[in-house]
C-alpha positions in Angstrom: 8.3 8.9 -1.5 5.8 11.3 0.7 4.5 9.6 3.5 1.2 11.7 4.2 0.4 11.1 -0.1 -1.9 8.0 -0.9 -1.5 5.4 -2.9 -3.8 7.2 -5.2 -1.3 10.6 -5.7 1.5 8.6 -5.8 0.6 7.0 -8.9 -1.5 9.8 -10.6 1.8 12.0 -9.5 4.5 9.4 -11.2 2.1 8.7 -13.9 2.1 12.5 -14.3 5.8 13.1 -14.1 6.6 10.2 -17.2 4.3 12.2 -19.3 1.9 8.6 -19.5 -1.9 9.1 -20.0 -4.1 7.3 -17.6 -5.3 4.5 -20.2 -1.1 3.5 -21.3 -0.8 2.9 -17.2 -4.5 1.0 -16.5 -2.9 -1.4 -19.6 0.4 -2.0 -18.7 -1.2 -2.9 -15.2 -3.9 -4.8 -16.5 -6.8 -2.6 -15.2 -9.9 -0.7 -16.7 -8.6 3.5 -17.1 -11.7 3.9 -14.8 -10.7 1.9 -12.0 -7.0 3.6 -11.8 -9.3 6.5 -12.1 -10.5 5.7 -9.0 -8.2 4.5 -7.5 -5.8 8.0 -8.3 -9.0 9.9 -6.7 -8.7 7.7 -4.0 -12.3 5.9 -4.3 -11.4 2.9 -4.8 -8.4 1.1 -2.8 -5.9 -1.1 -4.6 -5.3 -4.7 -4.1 -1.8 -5.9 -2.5 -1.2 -7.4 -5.9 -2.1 -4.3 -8.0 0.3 -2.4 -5.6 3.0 -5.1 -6.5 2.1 -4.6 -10.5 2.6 -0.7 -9.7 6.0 -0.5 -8.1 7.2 -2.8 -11.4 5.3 -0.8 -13.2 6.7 3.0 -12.0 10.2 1.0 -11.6 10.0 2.2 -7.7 10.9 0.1 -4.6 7.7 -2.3 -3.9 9.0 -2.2 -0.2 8.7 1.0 0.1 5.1 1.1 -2.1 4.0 -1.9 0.3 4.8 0.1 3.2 2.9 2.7 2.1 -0.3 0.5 1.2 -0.1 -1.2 4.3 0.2 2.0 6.1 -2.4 3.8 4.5 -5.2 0.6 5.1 -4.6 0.6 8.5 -4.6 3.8 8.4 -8.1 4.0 7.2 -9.0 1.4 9.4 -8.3 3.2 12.7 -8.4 7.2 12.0 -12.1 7.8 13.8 -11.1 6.0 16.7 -10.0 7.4 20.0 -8.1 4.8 21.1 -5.7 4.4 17.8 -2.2 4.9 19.1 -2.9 2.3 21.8 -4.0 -0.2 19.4 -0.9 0.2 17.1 1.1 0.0 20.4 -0.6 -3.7 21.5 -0.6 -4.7 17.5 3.0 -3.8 17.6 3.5 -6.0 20.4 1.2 -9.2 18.8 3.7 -8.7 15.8 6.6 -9.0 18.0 5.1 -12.2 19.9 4.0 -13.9 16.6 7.9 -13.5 15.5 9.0 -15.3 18.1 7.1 -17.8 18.5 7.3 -18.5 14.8 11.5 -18.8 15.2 11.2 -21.0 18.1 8.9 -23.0 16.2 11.3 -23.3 13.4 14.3 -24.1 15.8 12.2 -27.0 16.9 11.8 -28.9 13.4 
């Protein structure tokens, strides 16, 4: 999987290389062929749970697509500011707090 390709390409891409058309995909996911038309255009964002229909749907690792959805909306969250690399460096952090916390908590009950 290409980490600098959206969510978007990656589908249109594996929906290109099975030799499906877009409406065959849109049903077996459950979706209108103009939203995945979208969404392969990259206007409209998928849902986590699309994302998790998608990777059973393309038979690819849903870790790996999650970690590219996740990636790519934070992504879009924090590209026009300055300040980006510090905030994924103090987010990083939080993450690494919460984790403990949480298995100390758990140790305790």
């Amino acid at each position: 999987m290409q980490t600098l390709e959206t969510i978007g390409q990656l589908v249109r891409r594996l929906r290109k290389e099975q030799g499906l058309p877009l409406r065959k995909i849109a049903a077996k996911l459950d979706l209108d062929p103009s939203t995945l038309s979208k969404i392969e255009r990259g206007d409209r964002f998928p849902s986590k749970e699309l994302v998790n229909r998608m990777a059973q749907a393309f038979d690819i690792d849903e870790r790996e697509l999650l970690i590219l959805y996740h990636s790519e909306k934070i992504a879009n969250d924090l590209y026009r500011e300055d300040y980006c690399v510090e905030v994924l460096e103090v987010a990083e952090q939080r993450i690494d707090y919460i984790r403990q916390k949480n298995i100390v908590q758990k140790k305790l009950f």
